[in-house]
TORMAR-127118 format. One line per field, with one value per residue (C-alpha): residue number from 1; residue in one letter; x, y, z. Coordinates in pm, 1 decimal, m for minus. Example, Ala and Ser with C-alpha at 12.3 -4.5 7.8 and 13.67 -1.06 7.14 Angstrom:
marse	(1/2)
marvo	(A/S)
east	(1230.0/1367.0)
north	(m450.0/m106.0)
up	(780.0/714.0)
//
This chain:
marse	(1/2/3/4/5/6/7/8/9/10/11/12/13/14/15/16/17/18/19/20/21/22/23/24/25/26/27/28/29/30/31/32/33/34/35/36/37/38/39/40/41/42/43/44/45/46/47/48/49/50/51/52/53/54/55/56/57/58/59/60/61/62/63/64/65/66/67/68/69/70/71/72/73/74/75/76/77/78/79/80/81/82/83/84/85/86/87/88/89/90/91/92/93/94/95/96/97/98/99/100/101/102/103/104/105/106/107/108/109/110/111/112/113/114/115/116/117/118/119/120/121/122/123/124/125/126/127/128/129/130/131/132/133/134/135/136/137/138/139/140/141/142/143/144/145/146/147/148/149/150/151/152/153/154/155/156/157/158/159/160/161/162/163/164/165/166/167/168/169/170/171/172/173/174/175/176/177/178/179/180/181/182/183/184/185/186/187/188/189/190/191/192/193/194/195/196/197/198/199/200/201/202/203/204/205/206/207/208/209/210/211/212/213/214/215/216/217/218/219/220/221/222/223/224/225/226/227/228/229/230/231/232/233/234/235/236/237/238/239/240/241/242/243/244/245/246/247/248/249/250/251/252/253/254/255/256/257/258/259/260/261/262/263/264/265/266/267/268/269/270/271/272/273/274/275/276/277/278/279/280/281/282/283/284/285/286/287/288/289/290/291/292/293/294/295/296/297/298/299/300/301/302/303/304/305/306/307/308/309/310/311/312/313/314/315/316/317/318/319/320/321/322/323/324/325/326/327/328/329/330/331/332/333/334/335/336/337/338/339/340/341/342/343/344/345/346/347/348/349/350/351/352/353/354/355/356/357/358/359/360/361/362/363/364/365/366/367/368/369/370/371/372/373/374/375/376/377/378/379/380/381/382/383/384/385/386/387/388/389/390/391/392/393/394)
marvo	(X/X/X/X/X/X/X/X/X/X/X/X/X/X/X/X/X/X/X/X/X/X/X/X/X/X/X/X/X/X/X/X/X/X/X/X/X/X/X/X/X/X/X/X/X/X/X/X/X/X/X/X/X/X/X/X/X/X/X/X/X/X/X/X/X/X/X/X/X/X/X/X/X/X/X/X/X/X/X/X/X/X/X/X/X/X/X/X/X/X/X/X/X/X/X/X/X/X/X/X/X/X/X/X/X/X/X/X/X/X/X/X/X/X/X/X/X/X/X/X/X/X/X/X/X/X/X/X/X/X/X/X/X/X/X/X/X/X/X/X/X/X/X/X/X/X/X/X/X/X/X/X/X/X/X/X/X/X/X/X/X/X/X/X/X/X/X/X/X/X/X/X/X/X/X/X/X/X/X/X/X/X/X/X/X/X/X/X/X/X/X/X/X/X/X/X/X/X/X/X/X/X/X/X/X/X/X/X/X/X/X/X/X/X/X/X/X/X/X/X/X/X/X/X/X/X/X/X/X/X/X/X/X/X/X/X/X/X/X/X/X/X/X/X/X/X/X/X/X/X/X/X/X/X/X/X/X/X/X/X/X/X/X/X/X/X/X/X/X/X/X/X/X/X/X/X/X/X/X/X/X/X/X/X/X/X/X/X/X/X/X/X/X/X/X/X/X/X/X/X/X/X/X/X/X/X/X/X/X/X/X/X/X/X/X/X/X/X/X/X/X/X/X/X/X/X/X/X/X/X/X/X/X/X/X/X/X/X/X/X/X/X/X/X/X/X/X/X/X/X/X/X/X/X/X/X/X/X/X/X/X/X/X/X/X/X/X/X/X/X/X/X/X/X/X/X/X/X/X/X/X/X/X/X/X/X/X/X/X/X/X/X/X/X)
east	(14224.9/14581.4/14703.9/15094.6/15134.0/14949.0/15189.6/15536.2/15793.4/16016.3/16312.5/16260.2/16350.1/16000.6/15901.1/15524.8/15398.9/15192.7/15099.0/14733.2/14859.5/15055.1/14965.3/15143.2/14936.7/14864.2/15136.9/14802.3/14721.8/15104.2/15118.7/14755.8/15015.7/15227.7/15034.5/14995.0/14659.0/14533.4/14363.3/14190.0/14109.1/13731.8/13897.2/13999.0/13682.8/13528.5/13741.9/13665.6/13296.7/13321.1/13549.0/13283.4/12931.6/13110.1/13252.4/12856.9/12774.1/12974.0/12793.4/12444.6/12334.3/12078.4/11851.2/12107.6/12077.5/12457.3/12757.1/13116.9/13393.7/13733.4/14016.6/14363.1/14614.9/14616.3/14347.6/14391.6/14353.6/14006.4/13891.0/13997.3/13792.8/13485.6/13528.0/13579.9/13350.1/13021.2/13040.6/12917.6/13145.2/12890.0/12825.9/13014.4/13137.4/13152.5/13462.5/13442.6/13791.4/14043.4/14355.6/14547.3/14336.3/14090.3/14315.0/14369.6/14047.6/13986.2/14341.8/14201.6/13904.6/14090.4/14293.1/13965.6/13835.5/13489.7/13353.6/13424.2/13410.4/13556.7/13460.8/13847.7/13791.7/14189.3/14380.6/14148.2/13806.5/13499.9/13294.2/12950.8/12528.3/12498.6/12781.4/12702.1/12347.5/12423.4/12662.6/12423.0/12097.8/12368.4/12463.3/12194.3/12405.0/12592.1/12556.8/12801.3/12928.0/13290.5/13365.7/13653.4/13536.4/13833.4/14097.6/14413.1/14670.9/14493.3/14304.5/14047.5/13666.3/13428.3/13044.3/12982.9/12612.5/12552.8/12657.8/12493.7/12166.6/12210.1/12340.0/12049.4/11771.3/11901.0/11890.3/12261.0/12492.0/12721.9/13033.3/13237.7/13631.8/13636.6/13951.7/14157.6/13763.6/13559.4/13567.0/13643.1/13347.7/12960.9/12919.6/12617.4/12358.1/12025.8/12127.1/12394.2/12241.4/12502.8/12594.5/12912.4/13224.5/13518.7/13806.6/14115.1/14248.1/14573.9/14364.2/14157.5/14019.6/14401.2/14488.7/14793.4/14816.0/14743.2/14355.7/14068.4/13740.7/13439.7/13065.4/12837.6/12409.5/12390.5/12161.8/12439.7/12674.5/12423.2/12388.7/12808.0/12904.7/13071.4/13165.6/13541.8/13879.0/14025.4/14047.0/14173.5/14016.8/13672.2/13438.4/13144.3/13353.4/13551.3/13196.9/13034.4/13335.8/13278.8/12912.1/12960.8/13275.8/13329.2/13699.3/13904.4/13942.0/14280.4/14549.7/14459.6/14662.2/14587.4/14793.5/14662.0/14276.3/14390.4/14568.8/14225.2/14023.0/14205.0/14200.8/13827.4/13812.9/14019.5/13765.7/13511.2/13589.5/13730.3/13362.8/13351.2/13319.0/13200.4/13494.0/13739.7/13674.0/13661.0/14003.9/14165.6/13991.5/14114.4/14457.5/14415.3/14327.5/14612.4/14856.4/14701.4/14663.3/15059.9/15175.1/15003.1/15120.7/15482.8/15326.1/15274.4/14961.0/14695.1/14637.4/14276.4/13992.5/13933.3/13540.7/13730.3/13964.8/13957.1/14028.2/14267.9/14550.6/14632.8/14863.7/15088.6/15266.0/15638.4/15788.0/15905.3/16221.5/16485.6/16651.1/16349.2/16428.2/16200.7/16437.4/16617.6/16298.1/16169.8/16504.6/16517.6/16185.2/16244.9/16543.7/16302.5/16065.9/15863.3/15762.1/15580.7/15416.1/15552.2/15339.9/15142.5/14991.9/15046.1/15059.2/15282.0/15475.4/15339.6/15400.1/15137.1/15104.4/14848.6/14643.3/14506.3/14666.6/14676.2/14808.4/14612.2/14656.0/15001.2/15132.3/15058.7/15152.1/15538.0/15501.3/15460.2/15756.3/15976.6/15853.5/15976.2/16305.2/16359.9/16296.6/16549.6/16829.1/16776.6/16788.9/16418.1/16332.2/15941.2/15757.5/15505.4/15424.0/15489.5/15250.2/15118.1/15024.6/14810.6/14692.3/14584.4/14428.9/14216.4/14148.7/14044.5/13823.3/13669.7)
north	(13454.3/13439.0/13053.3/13141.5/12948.9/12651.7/12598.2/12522.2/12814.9/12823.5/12929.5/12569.3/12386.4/12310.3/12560.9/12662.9/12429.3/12690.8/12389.7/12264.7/11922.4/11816.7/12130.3/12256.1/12108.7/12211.8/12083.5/11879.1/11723.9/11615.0/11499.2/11267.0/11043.6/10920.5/10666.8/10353.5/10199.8/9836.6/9832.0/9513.0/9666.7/9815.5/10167.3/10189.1/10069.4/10360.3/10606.2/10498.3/10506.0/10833.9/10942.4/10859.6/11016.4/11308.1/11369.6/11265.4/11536.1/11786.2/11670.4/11732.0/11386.4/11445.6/11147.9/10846.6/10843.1/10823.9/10640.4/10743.6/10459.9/10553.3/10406.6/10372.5/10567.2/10921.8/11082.0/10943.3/10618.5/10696.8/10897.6/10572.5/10352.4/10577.7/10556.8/10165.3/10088.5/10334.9/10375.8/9997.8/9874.3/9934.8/10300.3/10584.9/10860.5/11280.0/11419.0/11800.3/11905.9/12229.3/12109.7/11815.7/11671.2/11643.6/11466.2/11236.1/11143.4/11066.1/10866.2/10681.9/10577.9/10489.5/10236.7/10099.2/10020.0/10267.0/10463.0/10813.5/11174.9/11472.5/11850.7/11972.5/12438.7/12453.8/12588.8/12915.5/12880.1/12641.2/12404.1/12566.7/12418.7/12463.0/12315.7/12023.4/12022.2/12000.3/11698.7/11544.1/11601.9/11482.9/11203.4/10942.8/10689.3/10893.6/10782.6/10932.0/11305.6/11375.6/11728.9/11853.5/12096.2/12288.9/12249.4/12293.0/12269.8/12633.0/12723.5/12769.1/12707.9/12543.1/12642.3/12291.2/12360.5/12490.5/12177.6/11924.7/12136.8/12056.9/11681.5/11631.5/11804.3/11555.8/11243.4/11171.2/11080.2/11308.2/11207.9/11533.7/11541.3/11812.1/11725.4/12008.1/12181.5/11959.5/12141.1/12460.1/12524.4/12451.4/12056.1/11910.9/11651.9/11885.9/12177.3/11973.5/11666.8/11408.9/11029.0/11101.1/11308.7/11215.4/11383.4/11303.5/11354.7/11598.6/11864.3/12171.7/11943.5/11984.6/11610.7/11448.5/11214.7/10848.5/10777.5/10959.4/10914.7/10853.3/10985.2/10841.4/10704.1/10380.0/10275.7/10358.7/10149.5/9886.7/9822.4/9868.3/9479.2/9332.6/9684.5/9699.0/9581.4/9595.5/9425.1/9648.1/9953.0/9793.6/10113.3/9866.0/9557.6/9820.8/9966.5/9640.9/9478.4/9782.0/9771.7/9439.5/9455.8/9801.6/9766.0/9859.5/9533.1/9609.2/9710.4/10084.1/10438.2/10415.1/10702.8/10927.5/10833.9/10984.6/11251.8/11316.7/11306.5/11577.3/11799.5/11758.9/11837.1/12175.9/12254.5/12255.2/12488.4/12723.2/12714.4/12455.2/12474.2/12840.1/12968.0/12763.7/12923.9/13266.4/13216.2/13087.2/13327.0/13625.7/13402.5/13461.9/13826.7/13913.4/13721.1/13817.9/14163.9/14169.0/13969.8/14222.3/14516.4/14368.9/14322.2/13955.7/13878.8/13557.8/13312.0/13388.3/13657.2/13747.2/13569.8/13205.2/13245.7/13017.8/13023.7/12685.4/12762.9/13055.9/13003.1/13294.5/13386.3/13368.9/13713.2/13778.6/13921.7/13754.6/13765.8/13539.7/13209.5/12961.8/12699.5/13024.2/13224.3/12859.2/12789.2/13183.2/13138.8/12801.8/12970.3/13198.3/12989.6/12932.6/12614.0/12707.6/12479.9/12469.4/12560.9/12244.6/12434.6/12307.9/12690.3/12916.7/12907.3/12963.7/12856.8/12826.9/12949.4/12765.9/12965.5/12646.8/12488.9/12639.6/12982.5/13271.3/13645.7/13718.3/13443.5/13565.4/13912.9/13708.9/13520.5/13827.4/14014.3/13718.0/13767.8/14102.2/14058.1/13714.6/13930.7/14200.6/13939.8/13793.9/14123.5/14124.9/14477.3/14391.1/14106.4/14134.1/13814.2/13816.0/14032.3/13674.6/13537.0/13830.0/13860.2/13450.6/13515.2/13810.0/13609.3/13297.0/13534.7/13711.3)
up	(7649.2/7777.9/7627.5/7677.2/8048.7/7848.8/7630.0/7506.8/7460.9/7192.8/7423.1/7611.6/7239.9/7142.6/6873.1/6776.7/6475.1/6256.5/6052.3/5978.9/6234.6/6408.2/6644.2/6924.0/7222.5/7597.8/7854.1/8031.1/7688.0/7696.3/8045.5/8001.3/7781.3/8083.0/8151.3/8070.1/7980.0/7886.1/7550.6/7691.4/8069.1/8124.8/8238.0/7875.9/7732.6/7939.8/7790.4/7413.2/7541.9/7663.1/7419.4/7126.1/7344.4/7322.9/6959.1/6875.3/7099.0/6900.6/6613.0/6748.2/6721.6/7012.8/6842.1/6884.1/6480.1/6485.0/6570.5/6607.8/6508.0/6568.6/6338.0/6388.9/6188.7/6041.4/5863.4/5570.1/5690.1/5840.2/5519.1/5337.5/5561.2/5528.6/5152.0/5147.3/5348.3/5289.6/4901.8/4799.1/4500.3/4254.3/4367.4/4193.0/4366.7/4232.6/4386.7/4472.4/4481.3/4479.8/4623.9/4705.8/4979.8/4695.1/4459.0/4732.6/4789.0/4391.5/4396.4/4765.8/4507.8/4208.5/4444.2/4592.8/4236.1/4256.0/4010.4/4032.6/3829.6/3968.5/3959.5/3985.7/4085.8/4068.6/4362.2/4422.5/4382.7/4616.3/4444.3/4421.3/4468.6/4113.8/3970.9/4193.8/4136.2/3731.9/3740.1/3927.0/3717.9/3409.1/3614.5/3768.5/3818.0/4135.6/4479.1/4642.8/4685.4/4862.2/4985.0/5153.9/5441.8/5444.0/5202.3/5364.1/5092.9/5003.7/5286.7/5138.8/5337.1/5122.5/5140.0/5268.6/5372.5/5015.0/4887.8/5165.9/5094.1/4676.8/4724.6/4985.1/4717.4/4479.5/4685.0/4685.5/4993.3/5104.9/5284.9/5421.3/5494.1/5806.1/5875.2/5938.0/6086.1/6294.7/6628.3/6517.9/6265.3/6302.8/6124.5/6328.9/6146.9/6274.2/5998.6/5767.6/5606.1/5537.5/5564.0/5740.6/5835.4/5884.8/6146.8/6371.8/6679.0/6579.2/6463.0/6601.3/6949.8/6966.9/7033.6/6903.4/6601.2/6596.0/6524.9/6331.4/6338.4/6137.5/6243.0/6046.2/6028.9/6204.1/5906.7/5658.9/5868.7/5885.8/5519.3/5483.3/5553.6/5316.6/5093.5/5224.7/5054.8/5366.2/5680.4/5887.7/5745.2/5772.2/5895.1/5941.7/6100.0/6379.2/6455.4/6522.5/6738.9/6943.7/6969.6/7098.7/7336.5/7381.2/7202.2/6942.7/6737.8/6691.2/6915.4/6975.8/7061.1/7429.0/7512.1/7225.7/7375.2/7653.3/7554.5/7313.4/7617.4/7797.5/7477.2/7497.3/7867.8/7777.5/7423.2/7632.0/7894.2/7642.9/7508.9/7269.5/6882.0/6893.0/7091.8/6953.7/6586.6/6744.7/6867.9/6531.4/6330.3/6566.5/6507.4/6118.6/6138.3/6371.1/6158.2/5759.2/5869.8/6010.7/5693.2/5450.9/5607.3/5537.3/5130.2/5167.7/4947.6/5026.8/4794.9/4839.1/4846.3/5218.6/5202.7/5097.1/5392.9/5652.3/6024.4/6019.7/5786.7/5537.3/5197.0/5115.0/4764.8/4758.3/4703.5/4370.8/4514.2/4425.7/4751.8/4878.7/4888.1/5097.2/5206.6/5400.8/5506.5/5679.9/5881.8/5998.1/6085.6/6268.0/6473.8/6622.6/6713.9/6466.1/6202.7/5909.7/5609.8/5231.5/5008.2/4829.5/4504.1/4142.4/3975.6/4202.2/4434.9/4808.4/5183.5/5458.8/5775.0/6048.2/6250.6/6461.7/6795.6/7097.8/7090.2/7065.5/6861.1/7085.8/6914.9/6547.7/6639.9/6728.9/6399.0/6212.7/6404.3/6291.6/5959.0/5957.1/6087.0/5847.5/5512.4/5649.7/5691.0/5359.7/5223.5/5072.7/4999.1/4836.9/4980.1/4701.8/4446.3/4126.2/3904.5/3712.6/4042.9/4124.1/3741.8/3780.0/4112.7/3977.6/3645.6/3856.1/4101.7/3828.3)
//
């Protein structure tokens, strides 16, 4: 699949963002933004209709037995209204986390006052059924489990039906942050039992940033009034303003709708969720299989890797130096992610947006040429990173 006439070049000043989103987007995705709609007018109501049938498509919901409420603001806004609004205050919540997306779910909790306890696997390692299934059986008075789908600060892909099958067995809730996946990996409510998921528009439908998006059982909504701190981050208050007038309750990103829209139009005849992971994981092949032959190591064993976004070591050579390697990087056309690890030192590189294999095969060319300006003879990590990976692994 040829995706370089779709999008930007680097030569015409826009480089490629190899970052888990922002993403670089198709030029018609770009151009459904020069318009301007009425959040008020019934042609915009339409498109937040039809916006919503079809993210609940995407999610198998073939039974009506959920609803989609979009929410205003980035992720994290939506994964806060999910959190504020479907965990009652008296619930308490176990928090599966290995990375900072995670942390920021326990710290979005801690703010909103619930109960929480978190299973913390560190920077390289997925939560697993039976660690979950043992806090739980220790635990009777959780409600609530949070897992991150894919873990970006890492990369790592957590074995989210695993868990949905344990939380499920034990008669918990389980609310799932697919983020930086939905789209791009199979999450549909036929063969993953959960409450809800949570996504947004900037990430692998390919949109651009300025709402997420919450899909979640219209009974669980139902018994949500009343559970938020927030007014404007009220999950159950947005869905029923919609339900009754078919708008957003407040003012809403009417060009990033449409923008969204258009990205949907183009996931679909790519082939939807199945072809749109085949295309980022033949994205992270191409690109891991470049950076290794220049003796770049991954943070993680090849079965944790996943298709959206894949974390690097630093080289111990002392003629590495991030700062440098990003801007020679960026000058050829390039924008990779810093690392976001607590233990060593890393950097990212995104394998999601649209751009296809030709495009890693460049990224890993200007690699190559960035290492032999700053003089860096051994791209290897240092030997403790690969001594803590193997302990960590073991």
């Amino acid at each position: 699949m040829d995706l370089q006439s779709d999008v930007p070049r680097p030569h015409c000043g826009e480089p490629w963002l190899l970052t888990p989103g922002p993403l670089s987007t198709a030029l018609e995705t770009k151009q459904a933004m020069l318009r301007d709609w009425g959040s008020w007018d019934g042609d915009f109501r339409a498109m937040t209709a039809e916006m919503c049938r079809r993210l609940l498509a995407l999610a198998g919901d073939t039974e009506g037995a959920f609803a989609c409420v979009p929410m205003q603001g980035s992720g994290s806004f939506a994964v806060e209204a999910m959190l504020g609004t479907l965990v009652p205050r008296d619930g308490k919540v176990l928090v599966l986390a290995n990375g900072a997306y995670g942390q920021r779910a326990v710290e979005t909790l801690r703010y909103l006052g619930r109960a929480h306890v978190v299973i913390d696997k560190g920077d390289y390692l997925p939560p697993r059924g039976t660690e979950v299934a043992a806090a739980l059986e220790a635990d009777a008075a959780i409600t609530h489990v949070v897992a991150i789908h894919c873990e970006t600060s890492s990369g790592i892909l957590n074995p989210i039906e695993e868990i949905a099958e344990t939380v499920a067995a034990h008669g918990r809730k389980l609310l799932i942050d697919s983020m930086s996946a939905f789209g791009a990996l199979p999450l549909e409510v036929g063969a993953v039992p959960f409450e809800a998921l949570v996504s947004s528009a900037n990430k692998c439908i390919e949109g651009v940033p300025g709402f997420g998006f919450v899909i979640a059982r219209k009974a669980t909504l139902e018994a949500a009034a009343g559970n938020s701190h927030s007014l404007a981050l009220d999950l159950h208050a947005q869905w029923r303003h919609m339900e009754k007038t078919g708008q957003w309750r407040y003012t809403p990103p009417t060009h990033v709708v449409a923008a969204f829209l258009m990205a949907l139009d183009i996931h679909a005849a790519e082939g939807g969720v199945a072809a749109r992971g085949a295309r980022y994981r033949d994205n992270r092949d191409v690109m891991v299989a470049g950076m290794r032959a220049l003796g770049f190591e991954t943070l993680l064993a090849d079965r944790w890797l996943s298709p959206i976004i894949v974390t690097f070591f630093n080289p111990a050579d002392p003629a590495f130096d991030f700062d440098r390697f990003y801007d020679l990087m960026k000058a050829r056309g390039f924008i990779i992610y810093p690392g976001k690890l607590t233990v060593v030192d890393s950097f990212r590189i995104g394998c999601i947006g649209r751009m296809d294999a030709a495009v890693m095969r460049g990224v890993v060319d200007a690699a190559a040429q960035a290492l032999r300006e700053m003089g860096v003879q051994d791209a290897a990590p240092p030997a403790l990173a690969l001594a803590e990976r193997a302990r960590l692994a073991a």
